[in-house]
N, C-alpha and C positions, 0 to 999 in steps of 0.2 A: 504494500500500500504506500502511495507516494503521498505525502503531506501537502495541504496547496500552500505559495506561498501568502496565504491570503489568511489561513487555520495559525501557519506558521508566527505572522506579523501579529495576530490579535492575540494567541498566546503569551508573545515576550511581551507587549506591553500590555497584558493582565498582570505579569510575573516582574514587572518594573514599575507599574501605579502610575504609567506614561498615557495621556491623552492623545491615540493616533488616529484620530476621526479624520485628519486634515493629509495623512500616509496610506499610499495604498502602496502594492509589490509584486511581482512577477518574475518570471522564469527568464532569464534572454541569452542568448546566446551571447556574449562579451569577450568572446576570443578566449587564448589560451594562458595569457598573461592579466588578465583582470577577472578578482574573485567577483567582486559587487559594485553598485553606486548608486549614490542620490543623488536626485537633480531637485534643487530649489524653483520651484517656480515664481512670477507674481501672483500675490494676494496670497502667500504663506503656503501652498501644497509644497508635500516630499512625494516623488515617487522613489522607488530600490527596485531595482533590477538586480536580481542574482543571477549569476551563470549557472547556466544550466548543466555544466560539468562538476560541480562540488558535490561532496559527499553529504549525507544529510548532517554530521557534526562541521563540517564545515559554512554549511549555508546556513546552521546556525549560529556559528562566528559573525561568520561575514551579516547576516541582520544584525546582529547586537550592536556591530563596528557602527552599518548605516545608519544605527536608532540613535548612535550617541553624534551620529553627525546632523542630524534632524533638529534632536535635542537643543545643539550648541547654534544651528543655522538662527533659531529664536533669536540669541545674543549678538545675533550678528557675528558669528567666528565661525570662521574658513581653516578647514586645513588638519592636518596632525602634530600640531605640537605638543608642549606638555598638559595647558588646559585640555586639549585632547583625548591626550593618554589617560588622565587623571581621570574623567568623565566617564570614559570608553570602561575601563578597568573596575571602576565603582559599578555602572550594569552591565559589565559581564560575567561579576559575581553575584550579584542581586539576581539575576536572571539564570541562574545557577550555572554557570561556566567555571572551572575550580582551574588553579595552577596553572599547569601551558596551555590549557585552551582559553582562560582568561585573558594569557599575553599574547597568544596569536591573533584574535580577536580582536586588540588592539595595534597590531602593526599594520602599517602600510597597505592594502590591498588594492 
C-alpha cells in the first residue's frame, strides 16, 4: 500500500500542531539529484513536490525538511542556514524522526 502524499502531509502536521490548510503535496518526478521542494506562492500557499524515487523513510524526511521551510517562509526566511537547521531539527523530532534521520532531514536536499 502506497501512502498518498496528501495522508502523508496531514499526518506530520497533526504530529507537529502545524496549521497546513494553506500546503498541499504531491508525487513528481524531480530528477535524480533532488529529494523535495517548496514553492512559495502569492497570497501565502506552499506547495512540496516529493520525488517520486524516495523511499517511504525518506519522503518522510524530505516532508519534514519542506514543513520546516513552509514554516520559516511565514518569517520571511529563505534558505538552510542555522535558523534552518534549528527549526528543521526541532520537527523532525516532534514528528518522531530520532538520531540520523532527524539530521538527514535537515540537510540540504
Amino acid at each position: 500500500m502506497t501512502i498518498t502524499p496528501t495522508s502523508l502531509l496531514l499526518n506530520t502536521c497533526l504530529a507537529l500542531s502545524m496549521n497546513c490548510d494553506h500546503i498541499t503535496a504531491d508525487y513528481k518526478d524531480l530528477g535524480s539529484k533532488v529529494a523535495s521542494e517548496a514553492s512559495l506562492y502569492v497570497g501565502g500557499n506552499v506547495h512540496i513536490g516529493i520525488n517520486t524515487n524516495l523511499s517511504p523513510a525518506k519522503t518522510h524526511e524530505a516532508l519534514v525538511h519542506e514543513l520546516a521551510h513552509a514554516k520559516l517562509f511565514e518569517a520571511k526566511h529563505y534558505g538552510h542556514g542555522r535558523k534552518f537547521k534549528r527549526e528543521c531539527t526541532k520537527m523532525a523530532k516532534t514528528a518522531g524522526l530520532k538520531g540520523l534521520k532527524a539530521v538527514n532531514a535537515c540537510e540540504y536536499y
